[in-house]
Backbone bond lengths (Angstrom), bond angles and torsions (degrees), N, CA, C in turn:
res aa  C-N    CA-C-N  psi(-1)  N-CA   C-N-CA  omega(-1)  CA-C   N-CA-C  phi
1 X - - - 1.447 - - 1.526 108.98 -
2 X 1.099 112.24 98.31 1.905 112.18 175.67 2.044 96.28 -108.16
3 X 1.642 102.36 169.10 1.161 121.64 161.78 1.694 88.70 -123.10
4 X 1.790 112.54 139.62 0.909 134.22 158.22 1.435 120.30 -89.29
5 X 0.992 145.59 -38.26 1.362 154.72 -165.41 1.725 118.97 -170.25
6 X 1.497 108.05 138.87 1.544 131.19 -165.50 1.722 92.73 -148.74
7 X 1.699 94.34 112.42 1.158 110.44 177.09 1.897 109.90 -138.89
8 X 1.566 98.21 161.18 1.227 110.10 -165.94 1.605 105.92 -128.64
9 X 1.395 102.98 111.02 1.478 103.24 175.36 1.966 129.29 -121.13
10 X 1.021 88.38 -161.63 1.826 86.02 179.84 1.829 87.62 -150.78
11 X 1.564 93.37 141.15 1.133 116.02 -172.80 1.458 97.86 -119.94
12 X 1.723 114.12 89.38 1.442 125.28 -160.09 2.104 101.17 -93.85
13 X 0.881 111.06 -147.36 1.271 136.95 177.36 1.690 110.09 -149.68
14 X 1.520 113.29 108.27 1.103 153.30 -11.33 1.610 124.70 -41.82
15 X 1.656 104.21 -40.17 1.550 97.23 -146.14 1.761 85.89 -148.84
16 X 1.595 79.72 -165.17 1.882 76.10 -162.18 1.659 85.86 -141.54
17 X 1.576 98.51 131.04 1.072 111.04 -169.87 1.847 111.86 -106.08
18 X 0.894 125.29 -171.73 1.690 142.99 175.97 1.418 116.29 -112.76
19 X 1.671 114.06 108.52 0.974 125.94 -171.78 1.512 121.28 -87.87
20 X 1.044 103.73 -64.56 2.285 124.96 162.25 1.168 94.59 -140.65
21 X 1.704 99.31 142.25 1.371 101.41 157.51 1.801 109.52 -138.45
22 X 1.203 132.94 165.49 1.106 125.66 165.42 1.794 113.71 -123.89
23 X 1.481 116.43 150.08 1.343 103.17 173.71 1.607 112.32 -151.92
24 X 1.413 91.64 152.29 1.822 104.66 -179.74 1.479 106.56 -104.74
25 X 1.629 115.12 90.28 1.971 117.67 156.48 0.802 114.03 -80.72
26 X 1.672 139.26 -0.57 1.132 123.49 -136.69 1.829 112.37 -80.13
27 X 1.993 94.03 -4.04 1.532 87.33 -167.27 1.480 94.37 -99.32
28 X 1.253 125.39 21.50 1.560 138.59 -170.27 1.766 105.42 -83.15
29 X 1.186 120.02 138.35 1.531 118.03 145.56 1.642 112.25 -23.78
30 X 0.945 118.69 144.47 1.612 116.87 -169.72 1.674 86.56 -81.32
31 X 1.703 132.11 -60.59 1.160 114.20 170.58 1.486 146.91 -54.04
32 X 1.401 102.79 -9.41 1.468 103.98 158.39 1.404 119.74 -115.44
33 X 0.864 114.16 37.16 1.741 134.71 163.76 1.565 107.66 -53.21
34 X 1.240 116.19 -73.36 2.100 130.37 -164.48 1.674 80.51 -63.74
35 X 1.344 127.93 -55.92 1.454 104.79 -150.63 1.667 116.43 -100.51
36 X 1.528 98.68 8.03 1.733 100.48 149.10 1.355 117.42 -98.74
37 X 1.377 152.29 -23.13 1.069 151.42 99.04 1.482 128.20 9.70
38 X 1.448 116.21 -51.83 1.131 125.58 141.59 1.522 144.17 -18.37
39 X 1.590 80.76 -79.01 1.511 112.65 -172.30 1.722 95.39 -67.72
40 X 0.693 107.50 -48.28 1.975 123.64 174.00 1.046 110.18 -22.69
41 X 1.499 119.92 -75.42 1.299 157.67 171.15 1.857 104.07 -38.05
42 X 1.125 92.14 -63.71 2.178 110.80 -178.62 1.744 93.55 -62.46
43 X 1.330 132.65 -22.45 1.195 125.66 -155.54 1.906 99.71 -102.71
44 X 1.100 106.28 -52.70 2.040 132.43 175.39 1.679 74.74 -56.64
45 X 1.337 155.68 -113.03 0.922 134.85 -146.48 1.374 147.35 -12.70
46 X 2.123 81.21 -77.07 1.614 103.65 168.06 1.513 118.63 -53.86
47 X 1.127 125.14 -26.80 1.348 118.15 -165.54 1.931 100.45 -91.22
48 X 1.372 126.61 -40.04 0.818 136.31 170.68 2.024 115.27 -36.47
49 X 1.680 79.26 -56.92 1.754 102.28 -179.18 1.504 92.88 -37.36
50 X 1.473 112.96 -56.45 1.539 123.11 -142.33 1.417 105.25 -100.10
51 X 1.146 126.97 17.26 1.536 137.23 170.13 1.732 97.19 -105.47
52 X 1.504 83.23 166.95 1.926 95.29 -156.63 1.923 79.08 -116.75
53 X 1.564 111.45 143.30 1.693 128.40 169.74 1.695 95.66 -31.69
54 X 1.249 113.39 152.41 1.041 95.72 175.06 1.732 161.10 122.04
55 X 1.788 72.27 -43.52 1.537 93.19 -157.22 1.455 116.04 -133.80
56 X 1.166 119.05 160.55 1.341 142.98 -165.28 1.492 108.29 -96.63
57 X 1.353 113.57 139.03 1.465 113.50 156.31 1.763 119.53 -177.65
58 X 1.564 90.96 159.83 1.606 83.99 168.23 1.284 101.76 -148.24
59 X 1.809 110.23 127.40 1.351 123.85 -175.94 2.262 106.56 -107.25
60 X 1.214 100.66 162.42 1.409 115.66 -160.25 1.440 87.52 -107.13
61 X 1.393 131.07 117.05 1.617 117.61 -157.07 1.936 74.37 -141.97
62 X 1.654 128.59 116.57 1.572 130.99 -165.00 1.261 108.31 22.26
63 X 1.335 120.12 -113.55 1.525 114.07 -176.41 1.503 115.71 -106.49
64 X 1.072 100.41 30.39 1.695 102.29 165.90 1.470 130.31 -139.55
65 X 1.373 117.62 160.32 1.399 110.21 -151.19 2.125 90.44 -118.66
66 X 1.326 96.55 137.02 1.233 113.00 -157.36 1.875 102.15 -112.67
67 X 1.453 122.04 110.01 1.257 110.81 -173.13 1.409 86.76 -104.87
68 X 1.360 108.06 146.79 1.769 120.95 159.82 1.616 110.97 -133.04
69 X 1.324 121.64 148.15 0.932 133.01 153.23 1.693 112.25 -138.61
70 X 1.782 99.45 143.08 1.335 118.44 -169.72 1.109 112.17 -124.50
71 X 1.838 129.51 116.49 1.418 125.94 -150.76 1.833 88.34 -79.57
72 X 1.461 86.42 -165.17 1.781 92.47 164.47 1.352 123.47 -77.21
73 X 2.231 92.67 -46.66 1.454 85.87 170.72 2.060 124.56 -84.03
74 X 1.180 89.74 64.40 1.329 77.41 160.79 2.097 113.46 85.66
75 X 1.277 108.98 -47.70 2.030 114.09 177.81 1.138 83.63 -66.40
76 X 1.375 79.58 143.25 1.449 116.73 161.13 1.050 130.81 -128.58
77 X 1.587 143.97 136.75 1.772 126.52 163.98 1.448 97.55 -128.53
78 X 1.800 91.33 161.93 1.497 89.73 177.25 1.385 89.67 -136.70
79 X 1.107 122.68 176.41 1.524 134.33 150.09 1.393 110.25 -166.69
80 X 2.026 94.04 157.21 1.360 94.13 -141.39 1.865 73.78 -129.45
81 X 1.178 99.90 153.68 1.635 108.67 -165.73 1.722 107.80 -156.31
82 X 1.306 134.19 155.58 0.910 134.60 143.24 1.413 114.80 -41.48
83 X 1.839 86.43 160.56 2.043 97.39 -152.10 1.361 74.87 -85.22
84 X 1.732 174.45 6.78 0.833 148.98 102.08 1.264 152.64 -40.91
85 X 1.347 117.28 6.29 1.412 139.86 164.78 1.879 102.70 -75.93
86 X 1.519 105.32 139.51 0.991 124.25 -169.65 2.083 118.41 -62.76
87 X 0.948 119.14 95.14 1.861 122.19 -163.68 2.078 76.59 -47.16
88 X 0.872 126.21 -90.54 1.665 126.32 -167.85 1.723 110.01 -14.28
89 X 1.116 91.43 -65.12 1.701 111.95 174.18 1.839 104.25 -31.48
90 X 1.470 82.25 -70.17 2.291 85.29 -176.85 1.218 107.80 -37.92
91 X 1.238 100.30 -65.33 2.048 115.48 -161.03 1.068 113.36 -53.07
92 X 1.923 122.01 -31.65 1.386 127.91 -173.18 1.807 98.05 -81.13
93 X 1.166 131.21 -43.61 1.109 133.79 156.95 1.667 139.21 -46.59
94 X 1.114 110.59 -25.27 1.322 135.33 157.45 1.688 108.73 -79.83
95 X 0.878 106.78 -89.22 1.499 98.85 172.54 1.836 113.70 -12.88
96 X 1.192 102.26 -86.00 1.030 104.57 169.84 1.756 139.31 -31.89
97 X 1.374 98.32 -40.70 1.747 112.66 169.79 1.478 80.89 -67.02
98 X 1.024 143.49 -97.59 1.408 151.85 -82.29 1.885 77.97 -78.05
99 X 1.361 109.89 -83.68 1.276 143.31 176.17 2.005 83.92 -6.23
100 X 1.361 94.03 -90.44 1.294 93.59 -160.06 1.672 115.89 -49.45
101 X 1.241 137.22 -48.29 1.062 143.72 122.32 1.790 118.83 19.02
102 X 1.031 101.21 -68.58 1.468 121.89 171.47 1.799 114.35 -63.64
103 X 1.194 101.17 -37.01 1.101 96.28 -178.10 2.001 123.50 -92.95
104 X 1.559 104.68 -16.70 1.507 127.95 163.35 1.490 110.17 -76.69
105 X 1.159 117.16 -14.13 1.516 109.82 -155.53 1.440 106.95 -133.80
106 X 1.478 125.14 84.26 1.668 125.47 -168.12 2.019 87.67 -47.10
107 X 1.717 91.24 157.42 1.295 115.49 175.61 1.525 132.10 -65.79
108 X 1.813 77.26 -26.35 1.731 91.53 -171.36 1.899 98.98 -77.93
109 X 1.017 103.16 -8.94 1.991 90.73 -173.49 1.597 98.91 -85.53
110 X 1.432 113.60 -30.35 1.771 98.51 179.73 1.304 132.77 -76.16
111 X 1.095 109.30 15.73 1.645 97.45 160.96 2.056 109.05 -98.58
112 X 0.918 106.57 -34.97 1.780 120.48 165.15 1.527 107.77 -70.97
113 X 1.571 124.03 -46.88 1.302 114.98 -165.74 1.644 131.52 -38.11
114 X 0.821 118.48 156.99 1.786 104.20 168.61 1.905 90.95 -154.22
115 X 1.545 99.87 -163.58 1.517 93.61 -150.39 1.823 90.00 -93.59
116 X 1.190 132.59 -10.45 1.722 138.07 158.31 1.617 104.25 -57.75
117 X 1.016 135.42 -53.07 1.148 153.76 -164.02 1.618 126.17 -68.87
118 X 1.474 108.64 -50.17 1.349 118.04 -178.47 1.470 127.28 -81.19
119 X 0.828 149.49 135.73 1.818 131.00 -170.41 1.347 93.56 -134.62
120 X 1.324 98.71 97.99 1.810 128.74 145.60 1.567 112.02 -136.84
121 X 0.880 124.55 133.86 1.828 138.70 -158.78 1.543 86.66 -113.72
122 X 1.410 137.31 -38.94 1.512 130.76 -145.09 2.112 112.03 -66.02
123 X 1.298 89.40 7.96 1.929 93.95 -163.22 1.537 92.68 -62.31
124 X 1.335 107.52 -55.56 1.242 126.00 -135.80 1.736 92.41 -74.60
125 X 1.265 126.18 -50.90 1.705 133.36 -178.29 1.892 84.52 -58.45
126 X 1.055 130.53 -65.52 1.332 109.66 -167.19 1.450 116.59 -55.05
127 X 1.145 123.19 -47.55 1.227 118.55 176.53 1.819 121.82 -52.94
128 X 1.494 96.57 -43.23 1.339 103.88 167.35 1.820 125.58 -54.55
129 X 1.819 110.55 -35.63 1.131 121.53 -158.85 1.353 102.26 -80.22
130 X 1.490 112.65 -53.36 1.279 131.72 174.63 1.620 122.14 -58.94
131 X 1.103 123.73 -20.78 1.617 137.94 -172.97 1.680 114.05 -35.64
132 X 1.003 112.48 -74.04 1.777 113.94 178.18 1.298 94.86 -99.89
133 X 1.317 140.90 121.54 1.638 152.98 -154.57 1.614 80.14 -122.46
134 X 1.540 94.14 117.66 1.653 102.30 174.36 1.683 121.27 -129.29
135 X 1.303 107.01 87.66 1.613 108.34 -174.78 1.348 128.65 -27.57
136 X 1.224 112.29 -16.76 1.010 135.34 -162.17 1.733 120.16 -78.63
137 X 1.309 108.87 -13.67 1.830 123.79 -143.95 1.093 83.45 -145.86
């Protein structure tokens, strides 16, 4: 059970941009590292785009399972995990980013923000903390 990527967005008017994101290739081909990372990135968007304020979801994007949630106002996180990573697990993790997130990060910078711009460091320890989800502990 890995999480590959935990990202933080804004679901603006036109479009929806990339706020922080953090990510795990490390179990990647070293040469296809940038363009799954990539694709990651092109994927946390699109799906974001295509989610309604609000709302909950989890889409099946090749072999990985993609959770998003989209507040009312507008944040967003997604993370994208093996189809064996726990759906409870994401959402409780999201929640949690978003929230805290929200509360480091005045409102007025996310519609301008981008991932140069914003200063929250915490992606990367969650992604790290959360990584092999063990019922067990």
């Amino acid at each position: 059970m890995r999480l590959y990527s935990l990202s933080v967005l804004y679901k603006g008017d036109p479009k929806v941009h990339l706020l922080k994101a953090a990510y795990d290739v490390s179990t990647f081909n070293f040469f296809q590292r940038s363009s799954v990372q990539e694709f990651m990135t092109f994927t946390s968007q699109l799906i974001v785009e295509r989610s309604e304020l609000g709302s909950r979801a989890s889409v099946k994007e090749q072999e990985y399972l993609c959770h998003v949630y989209v507040r009312n106002d507008g944040l967003a996180g997604v993370v994208i995990a093996d189809n064996e990573y726990p759906q409870r697990v994401c959402f409780t993790l999201l929640d949690k980013v978003l929230d805290e997130f929200s509360r480091q990060v005045s409102k007025v910078d996310w519609p301008s923000g981008s991932p140069a711009t914003i200063s929250y460091a915490a992606l990367d320890g969650y992604l790290s903390k959360y990584q092999v989800w063990d019922p067990d502990v």
